[in-house]
KEKE-3310 file (N, C-alpha, C; in steps of 0.2 Angstrom, whole numbers, plus 5000, padded with zeros to 4 digits):
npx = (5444:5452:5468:5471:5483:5498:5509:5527:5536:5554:5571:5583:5586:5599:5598:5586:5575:5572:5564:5561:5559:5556:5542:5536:5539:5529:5517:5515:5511:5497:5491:5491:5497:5512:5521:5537:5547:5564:5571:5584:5600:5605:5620:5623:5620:5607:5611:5616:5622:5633:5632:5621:5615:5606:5594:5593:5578:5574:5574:5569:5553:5552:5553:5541:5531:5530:5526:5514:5506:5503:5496:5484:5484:5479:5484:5499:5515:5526:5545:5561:5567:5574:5576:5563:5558:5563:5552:5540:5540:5538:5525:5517:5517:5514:5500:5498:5496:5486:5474:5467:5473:5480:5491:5503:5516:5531:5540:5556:5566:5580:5589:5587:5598:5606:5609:5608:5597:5588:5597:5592:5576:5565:5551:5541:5546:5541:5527:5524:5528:5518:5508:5494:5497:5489:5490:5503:5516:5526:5539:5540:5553:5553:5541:5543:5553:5547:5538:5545:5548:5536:5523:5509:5497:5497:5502:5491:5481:5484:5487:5483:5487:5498:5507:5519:5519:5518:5515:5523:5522:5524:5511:5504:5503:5503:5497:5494:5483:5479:5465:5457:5454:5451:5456:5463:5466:5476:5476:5484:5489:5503:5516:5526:5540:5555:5564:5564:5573:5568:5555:5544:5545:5538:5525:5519:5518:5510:5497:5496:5493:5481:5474:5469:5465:5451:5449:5444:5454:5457:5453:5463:5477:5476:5475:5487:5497:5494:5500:5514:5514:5513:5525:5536:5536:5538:5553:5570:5580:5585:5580:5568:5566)
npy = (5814:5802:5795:5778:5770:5763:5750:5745:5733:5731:5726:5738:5742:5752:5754:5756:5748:5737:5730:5743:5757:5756:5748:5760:5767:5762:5761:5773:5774:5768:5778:5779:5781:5777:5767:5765:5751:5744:5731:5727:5731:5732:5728:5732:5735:5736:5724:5713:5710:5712:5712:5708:5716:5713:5719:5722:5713:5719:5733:5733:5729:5742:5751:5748:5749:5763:5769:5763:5768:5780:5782:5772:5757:5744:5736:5728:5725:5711:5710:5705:5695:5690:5678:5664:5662:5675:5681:5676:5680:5693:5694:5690:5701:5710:5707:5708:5722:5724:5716:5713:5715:5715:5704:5705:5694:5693:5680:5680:5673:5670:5682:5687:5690:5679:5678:5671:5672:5665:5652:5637:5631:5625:5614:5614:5628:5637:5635:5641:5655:5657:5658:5668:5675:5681:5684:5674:5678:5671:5667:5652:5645:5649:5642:5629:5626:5631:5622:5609:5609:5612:5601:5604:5605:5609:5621:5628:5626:5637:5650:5662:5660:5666:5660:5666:5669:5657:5649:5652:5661:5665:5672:5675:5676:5668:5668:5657:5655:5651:5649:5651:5637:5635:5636:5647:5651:5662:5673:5683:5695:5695:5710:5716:5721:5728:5715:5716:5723:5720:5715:5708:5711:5723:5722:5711:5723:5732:5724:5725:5736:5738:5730:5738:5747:5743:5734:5717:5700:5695:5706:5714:5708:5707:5720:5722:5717:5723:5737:5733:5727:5740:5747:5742:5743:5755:5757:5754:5747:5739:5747:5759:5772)
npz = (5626:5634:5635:5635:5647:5646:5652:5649:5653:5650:5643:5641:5625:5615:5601:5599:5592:5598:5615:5630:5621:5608:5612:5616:5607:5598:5606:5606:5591:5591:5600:5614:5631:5636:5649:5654:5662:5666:5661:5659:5655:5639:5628:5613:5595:5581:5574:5582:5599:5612:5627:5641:5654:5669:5679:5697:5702:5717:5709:5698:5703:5712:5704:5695:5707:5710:5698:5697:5709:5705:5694:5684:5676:5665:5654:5651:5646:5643:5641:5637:5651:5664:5673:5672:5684:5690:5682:5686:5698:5695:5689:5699:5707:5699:5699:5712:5713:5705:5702:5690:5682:5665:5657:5641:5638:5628:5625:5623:5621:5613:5605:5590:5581:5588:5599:5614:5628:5641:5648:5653:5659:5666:5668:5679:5683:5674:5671:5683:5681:5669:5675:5678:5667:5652:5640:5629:5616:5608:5595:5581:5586:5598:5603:5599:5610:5621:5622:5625:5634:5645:5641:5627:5631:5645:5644:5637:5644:5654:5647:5635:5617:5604:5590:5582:5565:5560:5549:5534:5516:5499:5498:5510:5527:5541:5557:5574:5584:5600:5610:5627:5624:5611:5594:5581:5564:5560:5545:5534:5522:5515:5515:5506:5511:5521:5532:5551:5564:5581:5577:5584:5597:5593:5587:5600:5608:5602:5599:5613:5616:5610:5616:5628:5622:5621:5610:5605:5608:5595:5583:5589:5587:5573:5570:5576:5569:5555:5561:5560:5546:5540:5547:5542:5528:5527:5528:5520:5529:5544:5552:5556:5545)
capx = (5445:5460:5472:5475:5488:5499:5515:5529:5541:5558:5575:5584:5590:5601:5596:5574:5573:5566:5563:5556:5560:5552:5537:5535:5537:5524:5510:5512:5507:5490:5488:5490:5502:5517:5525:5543:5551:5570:5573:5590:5602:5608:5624:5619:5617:5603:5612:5623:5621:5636:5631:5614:5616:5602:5594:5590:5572:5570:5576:5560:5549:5553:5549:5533:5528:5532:5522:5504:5505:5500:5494:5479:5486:5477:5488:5507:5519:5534:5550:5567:5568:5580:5574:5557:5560:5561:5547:5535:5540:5536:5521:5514:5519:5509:5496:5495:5494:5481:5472:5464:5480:5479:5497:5507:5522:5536:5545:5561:5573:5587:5588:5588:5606:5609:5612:5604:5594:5588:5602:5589:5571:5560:5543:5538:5546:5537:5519:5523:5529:5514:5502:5494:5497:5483:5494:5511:5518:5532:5539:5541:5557:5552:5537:5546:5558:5540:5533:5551:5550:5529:5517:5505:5492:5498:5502:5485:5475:5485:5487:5481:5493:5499:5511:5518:5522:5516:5515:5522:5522:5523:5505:5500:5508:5497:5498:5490:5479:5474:5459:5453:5455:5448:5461:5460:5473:5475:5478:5484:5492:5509:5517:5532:5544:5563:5563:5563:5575:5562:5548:5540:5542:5532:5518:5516:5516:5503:5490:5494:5490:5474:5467:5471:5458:5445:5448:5446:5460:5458:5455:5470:5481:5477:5475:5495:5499:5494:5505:5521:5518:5517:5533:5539:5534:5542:5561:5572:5585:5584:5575:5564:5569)
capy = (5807:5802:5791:5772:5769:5755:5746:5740:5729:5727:5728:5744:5743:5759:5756:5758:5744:5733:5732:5747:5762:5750:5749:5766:5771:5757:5763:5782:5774:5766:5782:5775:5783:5770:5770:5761:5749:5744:5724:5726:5737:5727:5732:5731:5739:5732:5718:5712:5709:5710:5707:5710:5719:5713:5724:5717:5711:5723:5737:5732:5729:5750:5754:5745:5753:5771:5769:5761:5771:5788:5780:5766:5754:5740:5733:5726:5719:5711:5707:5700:5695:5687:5672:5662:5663:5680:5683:5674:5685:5702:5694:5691:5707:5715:5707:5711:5729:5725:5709:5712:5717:5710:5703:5700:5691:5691:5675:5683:5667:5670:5686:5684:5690:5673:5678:5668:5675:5661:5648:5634:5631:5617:5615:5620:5638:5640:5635:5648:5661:5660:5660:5675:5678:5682:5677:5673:5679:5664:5664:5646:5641:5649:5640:5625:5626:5629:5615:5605:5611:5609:5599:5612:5605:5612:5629:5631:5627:5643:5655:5661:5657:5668:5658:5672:5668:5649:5647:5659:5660:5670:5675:5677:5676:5664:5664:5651:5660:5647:5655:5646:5629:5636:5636:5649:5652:5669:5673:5689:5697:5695:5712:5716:5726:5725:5713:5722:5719:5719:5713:5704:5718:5730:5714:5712:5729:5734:5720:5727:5742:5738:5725:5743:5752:5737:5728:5710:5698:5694:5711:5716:5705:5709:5728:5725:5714:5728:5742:5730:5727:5748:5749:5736:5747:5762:5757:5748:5745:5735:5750:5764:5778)
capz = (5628:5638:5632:5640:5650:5646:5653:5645:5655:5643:5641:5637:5619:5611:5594:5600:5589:5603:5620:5629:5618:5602:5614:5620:5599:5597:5609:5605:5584:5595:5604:5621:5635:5638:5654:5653:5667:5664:5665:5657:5649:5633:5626:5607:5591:5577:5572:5588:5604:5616:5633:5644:5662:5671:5687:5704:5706:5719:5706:5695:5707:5713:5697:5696:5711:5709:5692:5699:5714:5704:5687:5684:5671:5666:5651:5653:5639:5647:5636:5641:5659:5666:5669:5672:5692:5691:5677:5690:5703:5694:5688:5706:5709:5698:5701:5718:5714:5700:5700:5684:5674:5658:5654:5639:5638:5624:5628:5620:5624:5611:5599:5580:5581:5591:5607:5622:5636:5646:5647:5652:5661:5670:5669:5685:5684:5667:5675:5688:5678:5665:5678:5681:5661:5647:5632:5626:5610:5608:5588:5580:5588:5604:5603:5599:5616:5628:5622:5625:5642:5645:5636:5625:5635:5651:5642:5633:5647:5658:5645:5627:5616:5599:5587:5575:5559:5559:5540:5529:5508:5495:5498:5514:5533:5546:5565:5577:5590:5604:5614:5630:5619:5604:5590:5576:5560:5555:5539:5532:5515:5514:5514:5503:5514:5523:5540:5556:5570:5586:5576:5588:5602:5589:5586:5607:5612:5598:5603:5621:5616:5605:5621:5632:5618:5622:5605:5607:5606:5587:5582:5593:5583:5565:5570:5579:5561:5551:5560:5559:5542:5537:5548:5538:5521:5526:5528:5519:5533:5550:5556:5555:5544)
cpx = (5452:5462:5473:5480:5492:5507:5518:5535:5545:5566:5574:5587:5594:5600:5588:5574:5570:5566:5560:5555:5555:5544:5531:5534:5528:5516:5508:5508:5500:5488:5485:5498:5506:5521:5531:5547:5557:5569:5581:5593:5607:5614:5625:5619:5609:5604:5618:5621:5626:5636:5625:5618:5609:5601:5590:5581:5569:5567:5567:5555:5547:5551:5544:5529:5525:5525:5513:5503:5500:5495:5489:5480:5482:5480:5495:5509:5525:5538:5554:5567:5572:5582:5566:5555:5557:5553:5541:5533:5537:5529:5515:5514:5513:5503:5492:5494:5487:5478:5470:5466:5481:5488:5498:5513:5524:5542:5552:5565:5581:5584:5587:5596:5610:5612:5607:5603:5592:5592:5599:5582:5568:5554:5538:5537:5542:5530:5519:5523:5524:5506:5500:5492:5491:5485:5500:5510:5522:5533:5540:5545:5556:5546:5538:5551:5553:5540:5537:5550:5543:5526:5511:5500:5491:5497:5494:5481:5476:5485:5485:5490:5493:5505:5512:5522:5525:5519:5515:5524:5522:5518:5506:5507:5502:5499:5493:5490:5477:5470:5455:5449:5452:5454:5460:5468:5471:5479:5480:5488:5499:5513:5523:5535:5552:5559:5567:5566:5569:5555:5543:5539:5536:5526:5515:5514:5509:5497:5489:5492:5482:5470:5465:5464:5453:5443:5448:5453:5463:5458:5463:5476:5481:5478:5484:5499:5499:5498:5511:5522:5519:5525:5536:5542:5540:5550:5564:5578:5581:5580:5576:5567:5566)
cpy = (5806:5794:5784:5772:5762:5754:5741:5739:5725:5729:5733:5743:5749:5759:5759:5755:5739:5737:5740:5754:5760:5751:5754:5769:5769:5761:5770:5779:5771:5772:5782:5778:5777:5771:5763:5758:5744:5737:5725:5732:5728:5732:5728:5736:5734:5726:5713:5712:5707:5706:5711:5711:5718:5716:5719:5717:5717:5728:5739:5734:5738:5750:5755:5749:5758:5772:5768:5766:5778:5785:5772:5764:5746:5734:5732:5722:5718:5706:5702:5702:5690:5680:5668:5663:5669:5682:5679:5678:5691:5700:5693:5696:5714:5714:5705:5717:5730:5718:5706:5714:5712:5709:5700:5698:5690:5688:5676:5677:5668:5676:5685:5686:5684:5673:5675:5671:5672:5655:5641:5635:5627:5621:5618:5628:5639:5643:5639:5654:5662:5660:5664:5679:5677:5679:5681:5674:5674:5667:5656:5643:5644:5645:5632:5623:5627:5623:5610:5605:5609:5607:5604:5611:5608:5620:5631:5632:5634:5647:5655:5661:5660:5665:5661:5668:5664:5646:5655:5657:5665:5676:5681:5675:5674:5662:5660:5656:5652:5651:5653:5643:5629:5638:5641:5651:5660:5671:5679:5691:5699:5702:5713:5722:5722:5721:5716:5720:5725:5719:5712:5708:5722:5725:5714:5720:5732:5730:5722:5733:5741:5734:5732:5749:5749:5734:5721:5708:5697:5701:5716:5713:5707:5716:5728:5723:5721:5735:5740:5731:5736:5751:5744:5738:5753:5764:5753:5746:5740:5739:5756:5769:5786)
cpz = (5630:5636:5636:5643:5651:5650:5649:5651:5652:5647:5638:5630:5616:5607:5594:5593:5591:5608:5622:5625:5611:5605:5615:5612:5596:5600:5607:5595:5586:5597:5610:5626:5636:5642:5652:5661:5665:5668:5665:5653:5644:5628:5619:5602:5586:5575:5575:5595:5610:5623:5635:5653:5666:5677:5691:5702:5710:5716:5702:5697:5710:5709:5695:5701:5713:5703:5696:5706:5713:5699:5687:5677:5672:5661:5652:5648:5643:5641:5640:5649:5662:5667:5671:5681:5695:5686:5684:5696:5703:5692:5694:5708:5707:5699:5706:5720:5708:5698:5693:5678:5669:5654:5650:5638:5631:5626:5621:5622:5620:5606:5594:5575:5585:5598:5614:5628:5642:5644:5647:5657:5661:5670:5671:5685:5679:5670:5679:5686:5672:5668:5682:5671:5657:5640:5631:5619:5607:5597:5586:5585:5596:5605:5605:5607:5622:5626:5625:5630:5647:5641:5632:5630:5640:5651:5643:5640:5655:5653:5639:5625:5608:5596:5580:5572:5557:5553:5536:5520:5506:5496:5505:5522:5539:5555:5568:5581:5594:5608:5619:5627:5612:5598:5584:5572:5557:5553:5537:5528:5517:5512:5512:5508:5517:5530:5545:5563:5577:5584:5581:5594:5598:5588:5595:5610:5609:5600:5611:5621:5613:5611:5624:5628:5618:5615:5607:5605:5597:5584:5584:5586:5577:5564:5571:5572:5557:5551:5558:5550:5540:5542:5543:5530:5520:5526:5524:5522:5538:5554:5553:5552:5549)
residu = (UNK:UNK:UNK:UNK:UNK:UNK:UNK:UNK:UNK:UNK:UNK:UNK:UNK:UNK:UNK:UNK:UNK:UNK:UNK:UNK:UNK:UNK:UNK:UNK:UNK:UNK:UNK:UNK:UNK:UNK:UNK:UNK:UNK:UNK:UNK:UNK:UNK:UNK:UNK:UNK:UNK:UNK:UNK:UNK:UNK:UNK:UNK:UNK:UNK:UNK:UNK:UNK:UNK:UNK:UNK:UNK:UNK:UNK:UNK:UNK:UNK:UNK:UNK:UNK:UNK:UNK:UNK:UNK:UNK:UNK:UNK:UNK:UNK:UNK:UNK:UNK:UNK:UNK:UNK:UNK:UNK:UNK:UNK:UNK:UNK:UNK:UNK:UNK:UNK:UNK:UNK:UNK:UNK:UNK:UNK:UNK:UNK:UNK:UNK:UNK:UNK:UNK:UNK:UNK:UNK:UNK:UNK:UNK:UNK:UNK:UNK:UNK:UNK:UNK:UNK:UNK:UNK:UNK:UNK:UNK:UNK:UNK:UNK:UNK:UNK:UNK:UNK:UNK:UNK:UNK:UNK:UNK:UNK:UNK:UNK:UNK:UNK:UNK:UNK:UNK:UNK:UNK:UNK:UNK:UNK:UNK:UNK:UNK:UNK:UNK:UNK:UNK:UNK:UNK:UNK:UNK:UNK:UNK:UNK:UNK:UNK:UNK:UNK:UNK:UNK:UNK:UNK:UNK:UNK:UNK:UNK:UNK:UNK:UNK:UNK:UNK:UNK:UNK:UNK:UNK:UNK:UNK:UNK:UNK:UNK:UNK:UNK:UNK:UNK:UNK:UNK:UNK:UNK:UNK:UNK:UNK:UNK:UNK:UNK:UNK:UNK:UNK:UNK:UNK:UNK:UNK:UNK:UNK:UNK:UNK:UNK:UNK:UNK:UNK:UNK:UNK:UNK:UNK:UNK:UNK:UNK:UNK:UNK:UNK:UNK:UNK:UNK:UNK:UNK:UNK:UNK:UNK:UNK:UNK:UNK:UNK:UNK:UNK:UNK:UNK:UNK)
# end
């Protein structure tokens, strides 16, 4: 059986706690080939974040191209990107080489080391840049800052829409799935372990890998849930032993 073929569109991290390194570790635990295209080099350890070196536009775009020209990819994760401008741009791009690519997006806005990615963003660019997309991963407070930006109405009715790690308790840990306008809460067992710097990379990439194996989108989700939390199990640091 020959393996899927996935794209991941990230920042370079050094630690391969996020971005594409995180992704690429991500898809090999799915069993799914992960090509890598470089938005940024992030000057960074796990718990830090200096400065971000973004690459031209075209830089990307070459890389994209190079990739689909030999390889038929039908899923893409894309992380930090420079800004919603450019995220519309690349996602026009890809799917002008692939109409029926299945994109998702980790609207990455600020790290969990504090560092800011997008400075600000209007409406319009948003609408443009999340058109074309399949579903957005956003956490709470990115969640919070689209909707500031667009009405959810606006969103839902262009993209699915995953809100991690909604409502969390002692128990259990619930994200908000929207699903062309059908809303669902999923619920899942609380896993005792350390927190994980590039979670939310490790969480999008694995549903991008799991849509890429033809699981549905809720399957996808609870199967990418379930790899995070056993990385989660197995270290007790910021990252993987």
């Amino acid at each position: 059986m020959i393996s899927p073929k996935v794209l991941s569109i990230a920042g370079f991290d050094p630690s391969a706690g996020a971005g594409i390194l995180s992704d690429i570790k991500t898809f090999q635990n799915f069993r799914v080939y992960g090509f890598g295209v470089i938005t940024a080099i992030t000057i960074q350890n796990e718990k830090e974040i200096k400065e971000v070196k973004w690459l031209e536009k075209k830089d990307i775009k070459n890389q994209i191209d190079i990739i689909f020209k030999s390889h038929s990819i039908f899923c893409v994760k894309i992380g930090i990107i420079e800004n919603p401008r450019v995220l519309a741009e690349i996602i026009h791009h890809i799917l002008n080489l692939k109409p029926e690519a299945i994109i998702t997006w980790d609207p990455v806005l600020k790290s969990s080391s504090g560092f800011t990615f997008w400075q600000e963003f209007k409406r319009d660019d948003i609408l443009k840049a999340i058109d074309g997309i399949y579903l957005i991963t956003p956490n709470n407070e990115e969640f919070e800052n689209l909707v500031k930006c667009v009405p959810f109405k606006e969103i839902v009715h262009n993209v699915n829409i995953l809100q991690k790690s909604s409502e969390v308790s002692e128990e259990e840990i619930v994200d908000y799935l929207w699903d062309d306008q059908n809303f669902y809460r999923l619920a899942a067992k609380k896993i005792i372990g350390h927190e994980k710097h590039g979670s939310g990379c490790i969480l999008s990439s694995g549903i991008t890998a799991c849509l890429s194996l033809g699981f549905d989108l809720k399957t996808a989700i609870y199967k990418s849930r379930e790899n995070l939390n056993n990385y989660r199990i197995r270290s007790n640091s910021l990252l993987s032993n």
